[in-house]
N, C-alpha and C positions, 0 to 999 in steps of 0.2 A: 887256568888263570892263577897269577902265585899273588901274593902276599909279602909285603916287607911293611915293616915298622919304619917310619920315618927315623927315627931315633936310632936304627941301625942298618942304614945303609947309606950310602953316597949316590950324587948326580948320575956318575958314571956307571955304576954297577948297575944302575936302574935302565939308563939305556939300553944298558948290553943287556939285560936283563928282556928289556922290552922288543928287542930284534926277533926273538922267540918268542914270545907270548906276551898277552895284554897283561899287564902290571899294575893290581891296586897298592897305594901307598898309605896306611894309617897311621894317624897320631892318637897315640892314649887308647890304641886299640879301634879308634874310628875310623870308617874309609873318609880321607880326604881328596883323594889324587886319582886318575886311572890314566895310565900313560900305554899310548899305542906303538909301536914300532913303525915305521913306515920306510918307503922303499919308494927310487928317485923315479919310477914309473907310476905309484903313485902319487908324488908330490904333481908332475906333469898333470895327472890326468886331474886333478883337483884345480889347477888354474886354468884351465882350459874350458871355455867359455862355450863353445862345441858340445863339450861332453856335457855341460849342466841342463843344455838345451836339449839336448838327447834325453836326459834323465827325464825333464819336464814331460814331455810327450810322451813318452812309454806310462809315467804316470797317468795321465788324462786317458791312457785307454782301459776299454772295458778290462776286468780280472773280473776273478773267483778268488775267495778266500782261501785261505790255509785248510780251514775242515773239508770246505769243498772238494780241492784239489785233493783231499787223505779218501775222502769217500769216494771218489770217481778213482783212482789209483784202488782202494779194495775190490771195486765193483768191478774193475778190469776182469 
């Protein structure tokens, strides 16, 4: 993840910037901004009403946590 100054960068560079990698933007040395790059198979699957409802259901089922799954993965 990079880092620009508000103060010294443009709209544009931060784009291009953000095609590659997530981009925080600070002013006065604060993060204000994080800008993602995204890609038009992304934008599709974000308005797509299908996939949200997808997401929803895979949530509501049962999981294991993160440690879980690292402990069952060592214990292999």
């Amino acid at each position: 993840m990079k880092t620009f100054g508000l103060e010294h960068t443009t709209l544009n560079a931060c784009v291009k910037e953000a095609q590659q990698e997530r981009l925080v933007i600070t002013r006065e040395g604060n993060p204000v901004a994080l800008i993602i790059g995204i890609d038009e198979e992304q934008l599709e699957l974000g308005s797509d009403a299908s996939f949200w409802t997808l997401i929803e259901e895979r949530r509501e089922e049962d999981s294991i946590s993160r440690k879980e799954l690292e402990q069952a993965l060592m214990s292999a």
